[in-house]
N, C-alpha and C positions, 0 to 999 in steps of 0.2 A: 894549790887552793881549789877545793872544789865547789860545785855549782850552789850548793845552797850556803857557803863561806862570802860567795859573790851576791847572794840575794838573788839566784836565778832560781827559777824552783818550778815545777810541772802545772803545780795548784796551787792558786792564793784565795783562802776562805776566808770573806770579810764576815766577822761575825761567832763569837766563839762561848755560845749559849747551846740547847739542845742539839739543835737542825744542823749550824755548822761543827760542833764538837761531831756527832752520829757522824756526819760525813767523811771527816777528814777520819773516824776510827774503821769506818766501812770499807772506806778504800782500803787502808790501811791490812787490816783483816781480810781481806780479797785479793789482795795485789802485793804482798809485803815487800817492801824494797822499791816498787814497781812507781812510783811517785815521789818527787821530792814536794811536800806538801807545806803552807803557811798557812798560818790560821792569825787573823787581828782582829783583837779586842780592842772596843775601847776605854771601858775598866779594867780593873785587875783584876786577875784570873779568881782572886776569892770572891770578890763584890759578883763576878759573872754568874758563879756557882751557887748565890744565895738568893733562894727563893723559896716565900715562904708557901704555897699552892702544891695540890698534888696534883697528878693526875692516873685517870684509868687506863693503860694501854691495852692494846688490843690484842688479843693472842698474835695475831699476824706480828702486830711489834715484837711482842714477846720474842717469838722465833727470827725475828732480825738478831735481834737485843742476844742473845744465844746463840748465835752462830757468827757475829763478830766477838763473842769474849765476853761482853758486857753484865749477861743475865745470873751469869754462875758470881759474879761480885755484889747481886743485890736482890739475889729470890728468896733471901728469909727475912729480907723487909719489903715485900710484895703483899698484898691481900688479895688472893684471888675469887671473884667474883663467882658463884657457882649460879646466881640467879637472878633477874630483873624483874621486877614489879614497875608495872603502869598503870598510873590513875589519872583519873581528870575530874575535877569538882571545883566547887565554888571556895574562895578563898576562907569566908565562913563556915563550911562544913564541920560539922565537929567529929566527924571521921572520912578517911580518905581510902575506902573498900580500891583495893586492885581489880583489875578490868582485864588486865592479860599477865599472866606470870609466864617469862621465859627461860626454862633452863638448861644447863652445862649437857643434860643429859638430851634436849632436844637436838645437838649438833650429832654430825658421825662420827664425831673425836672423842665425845662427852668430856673435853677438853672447857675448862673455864673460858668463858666470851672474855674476861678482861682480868688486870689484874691492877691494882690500886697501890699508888708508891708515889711516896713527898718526892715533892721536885727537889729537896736541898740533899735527897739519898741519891736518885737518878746522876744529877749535873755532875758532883766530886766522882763518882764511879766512870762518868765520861772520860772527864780528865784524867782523870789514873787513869786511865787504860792508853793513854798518848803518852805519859811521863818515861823519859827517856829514852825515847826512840830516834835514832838518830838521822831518819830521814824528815820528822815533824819537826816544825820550828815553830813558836809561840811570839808575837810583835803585843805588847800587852804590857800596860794600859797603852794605845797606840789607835788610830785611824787615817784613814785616809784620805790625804788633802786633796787630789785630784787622780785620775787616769789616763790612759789614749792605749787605746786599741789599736793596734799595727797588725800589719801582713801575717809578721810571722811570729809576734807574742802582744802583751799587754804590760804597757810599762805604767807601774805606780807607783807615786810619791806621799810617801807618811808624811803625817804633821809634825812628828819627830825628827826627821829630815833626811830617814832612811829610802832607798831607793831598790823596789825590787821589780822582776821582771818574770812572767809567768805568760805558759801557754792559755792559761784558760782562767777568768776570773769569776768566782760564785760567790752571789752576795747570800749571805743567809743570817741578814742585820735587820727584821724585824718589818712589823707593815709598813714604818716609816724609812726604810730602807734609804740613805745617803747614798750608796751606790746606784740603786736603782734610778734616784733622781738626777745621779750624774751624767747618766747615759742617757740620759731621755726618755725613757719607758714609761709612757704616759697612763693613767691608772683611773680604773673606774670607781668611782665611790659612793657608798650608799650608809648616810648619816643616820644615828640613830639615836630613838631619846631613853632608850636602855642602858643598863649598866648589871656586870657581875661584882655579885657579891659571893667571897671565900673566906670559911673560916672551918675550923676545924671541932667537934664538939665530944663530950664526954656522953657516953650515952648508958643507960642504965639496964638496957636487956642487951644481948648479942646478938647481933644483926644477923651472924649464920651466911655471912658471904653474898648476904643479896644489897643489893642495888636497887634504891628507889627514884621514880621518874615521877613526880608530882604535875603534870600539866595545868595549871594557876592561868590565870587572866592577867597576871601583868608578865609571865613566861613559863620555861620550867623550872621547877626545883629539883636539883637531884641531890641525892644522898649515898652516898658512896662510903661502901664499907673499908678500914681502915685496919693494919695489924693494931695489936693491943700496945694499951702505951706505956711507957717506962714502969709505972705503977701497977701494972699488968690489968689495968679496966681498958675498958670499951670504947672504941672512938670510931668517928666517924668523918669524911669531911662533905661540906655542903657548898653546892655551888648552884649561886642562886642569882637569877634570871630578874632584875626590878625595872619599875618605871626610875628615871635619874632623880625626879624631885623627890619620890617617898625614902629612898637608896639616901640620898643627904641626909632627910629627917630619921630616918632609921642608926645612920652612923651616927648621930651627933648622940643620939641618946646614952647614957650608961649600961650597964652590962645586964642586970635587971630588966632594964626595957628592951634588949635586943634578945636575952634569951626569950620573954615572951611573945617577941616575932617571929624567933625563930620555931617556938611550941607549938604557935596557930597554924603554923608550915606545914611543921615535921609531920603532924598526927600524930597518934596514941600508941601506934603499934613500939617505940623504941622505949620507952619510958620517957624519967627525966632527964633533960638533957644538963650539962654544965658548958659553959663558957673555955675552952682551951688554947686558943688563940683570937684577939683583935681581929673583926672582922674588916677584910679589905676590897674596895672598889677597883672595879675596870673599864675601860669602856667596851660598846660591845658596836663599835660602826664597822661597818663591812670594804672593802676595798681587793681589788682586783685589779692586778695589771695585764692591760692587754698583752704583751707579749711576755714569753718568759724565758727566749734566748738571744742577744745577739749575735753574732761572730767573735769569740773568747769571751763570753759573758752568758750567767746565768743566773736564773733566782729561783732559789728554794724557800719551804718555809712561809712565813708571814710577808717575805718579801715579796712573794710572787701572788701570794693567796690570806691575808687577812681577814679574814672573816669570821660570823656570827655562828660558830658552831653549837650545836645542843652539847650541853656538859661538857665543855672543854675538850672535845674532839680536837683542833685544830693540831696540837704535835703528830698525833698518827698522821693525818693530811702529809705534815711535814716528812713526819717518817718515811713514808711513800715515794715522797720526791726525793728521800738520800735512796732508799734503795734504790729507784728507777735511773737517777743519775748514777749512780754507781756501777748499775750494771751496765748502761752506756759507755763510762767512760774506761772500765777495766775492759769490754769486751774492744772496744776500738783499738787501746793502746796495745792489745797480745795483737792485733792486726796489723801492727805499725802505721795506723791510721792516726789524723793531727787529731786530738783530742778537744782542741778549738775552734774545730770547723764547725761554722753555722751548721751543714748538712751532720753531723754528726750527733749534733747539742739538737736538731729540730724531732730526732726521734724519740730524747727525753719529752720534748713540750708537746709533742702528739698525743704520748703516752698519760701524760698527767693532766694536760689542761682537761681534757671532756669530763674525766673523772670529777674534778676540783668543780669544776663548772657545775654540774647536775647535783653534785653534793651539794652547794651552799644553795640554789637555789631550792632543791627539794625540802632540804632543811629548814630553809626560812617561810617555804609551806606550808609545814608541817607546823611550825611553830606560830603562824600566825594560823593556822587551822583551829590548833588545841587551846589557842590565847581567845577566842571569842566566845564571851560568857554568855551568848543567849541560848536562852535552858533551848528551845527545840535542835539546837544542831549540837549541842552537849549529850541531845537524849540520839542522836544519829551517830555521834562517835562512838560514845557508850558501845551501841549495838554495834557497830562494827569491829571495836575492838574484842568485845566479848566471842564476835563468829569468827577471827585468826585466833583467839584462845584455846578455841576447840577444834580446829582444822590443824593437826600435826604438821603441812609439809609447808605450808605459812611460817608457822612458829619458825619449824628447821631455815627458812629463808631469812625471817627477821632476825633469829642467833647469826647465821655466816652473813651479814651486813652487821652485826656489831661487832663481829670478831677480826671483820677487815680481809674478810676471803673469799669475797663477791668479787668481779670483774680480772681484767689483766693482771692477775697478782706478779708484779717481780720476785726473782730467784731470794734474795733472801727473806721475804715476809713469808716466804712460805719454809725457811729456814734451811736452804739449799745454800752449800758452797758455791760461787761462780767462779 
């Protein structure tokens, strides 16, 4: 009988949505063989994979996503972004002029900044790329009733009433993370009376691969260009930044009153838009756990870093933390080093906290910068975004921070084998 027949296993990833699926395939793709891996959900692996949100990944993804296997299963349902548009105006405006246009050809790769793909194409490509590998195991629908971290592994008990035992345990179960609250990692939190709204729209000109960044007074709205749809028209998806109470009265409306929330948004430049999916709310409160390793324990993901990103950044975030864990833990284990040692897991949380750190808060400067509608400091944004318009090496800065290839980048966001 061997070790993962016993429920003994290298890795047990609580959590088996983006963050922990990318993980357990990264190792996997890095190390083959080299892990005996678990991965627990606590839906079934179909409900895990069903989500109706896209999101933009970042080149740097991209090149994770492509050098574990992943990207060659799902680049002809990508939209790659070749350009960004950023405006900032009064929710009334009856046009919404761009202030800085960034694009593909400002970077030295003239590599696309991002590339836009439904979360329900992304998730089933994860999992296929796990399905039948003999050293992954799947506990699903299944969670974890309790833990205890020992010397020399981490013994955990399902609610199911199975019992496994692993070197090193990563929660990668979401900002309300059950793991996380098991161990005691106490978490900073900052409420908010925001809410995203996602939905998806039919749009009547071709967007041409640009991406719009509307900065509004109740947040941003952005517009994210989208492959064409079944019908071969134009879509888009929008993910939009509201106060909570107008977000209610906005939902409850019928489709009529929501498209012309969403037209007074959009601006002129798309045409008309149509209704393609039930627009859906999210919350947007921010949360931060101070620690993000223990001794055989770690968090990736929303477990470690929840927060208020612009446009639905937060999976890159996450993606970050699989590649920096990964490189961590594949390089320890060719060492013969415990792969569970705090000192080992402390190089992951070096690595990732300052990053995570200065992202959410710069972020939520940013946003509360561009969110204040009094026209004199509208007329000083303005101007300053108009003089990075026209300063090239500016531009070339803000593209490699959207493309996720600014600071420490780990071996595979930059699409290196480790």
């Amino acid at each position: 009988m061997n070790d993962i027949q016993k429920n003994r296993f290298d890795i047990v990833i609580c959590g088996g949505s983006f963050v922990g699926l990318a993980l357990a395939r990264a190792l996997e793709a890095s190390a083959p063989g080299a892990f005996a891996i678990a991965v627990i959900e606590q839906r079934t692996l179909a409900a895990a994979t069903a989500d109706p949100r896209t999101v933009a990944l970042t080149a740097s993804a991209r090149a994770m996503l492509e050098a574990t296997g992943i990207w060659q299963r799902i680049a002809d349902k990508a939209e790659p972004v070749r350009r960004i548009v950023l405006t900032d105006s009064a929710l009334e405006s009856p046009v919404r002029p761009g202030l800085i246009g960034l694009d593909a050809e400002d970077t030295p790769t003239g590599e696309p900044t991002a590339y836009v793909i439904e979360n329900a194409t992304l998730l089933p490509a994860l999992l296929a790329s796990l399905d039948g590998l003999p050293n992954v195991s799947f506990f699903a629908p299944d969670a974890i009733d309790h833990f205890e971290t020992r010397d020399e592994d981490v013994s955990i008990a399902l609610r199911s009433g199975a019992e496994l035992s692993a070197k090193l345990l990563v929660a990668a179960d979401g900002r309300n993370s059950a793991a996380r609250e098991m161990i005691g990692i106490r978490t900073q939190s900052w409420p908010s009376d925001k809410v995203g709204i996602v939905a998806t729209v039919g749009i009547e000109q071709p967007h041409n691969g640009t991406a719009w960044q509307h900065f509004l007074p109740a947040g941003p709205f952005a517009i994210l260009p989208m492959t064409p749809g079944s019908d071969g028209g134009n879509r888009a998806s929008v993910v939009w930044t509201e106060d909570a109470a107008v977000a209610r009265r906005i939902l409850a409306e019928d489709r009529e009153a929501v498209l012309a929330e969403l037209s007074q948004r959009f601006g002129p430049e798309l045409g008309a838009l149509t209704l393609l999916s039930s627009p859906q709310a999210f919350p947007l409160s921010m949360v931060l756990a101070r620690e993000f390793v223990r001794p055989r324990f770690a968090l990736v993901g929303d477990a470690a870093h929840g927060l208020n990103w612009i446009a639905g950044q937060g999976l890159n975030h996450g993606l970050k933390d699989v590649a920096a864990l990964a490189e961590t833990l594949v390089d320890a284990g060719r060492l013969g080093l415990d792969i569970g040692d705090v000192t080992i897991l402390r190089r992951y949380e070096r690595w990732r906290r300052f990053d995570v750190v200065t992202s959410a808060f710069s972020g939520a400067a940013l946003n509360a910068f561009f969110s204040n509608d009094w026209t004199g400091l509208r007329m000083l944004r303005n101007a300053g975004l108009r003089t990075v318009d026209g300063i090239g090496r500016l531009k070339t800065l803000f593209m490699n921070e959207a493309a996720g290839r600014t600071g420490d980048v780990p071996k595979l966001l930059r699409g290196e084998a480790l």
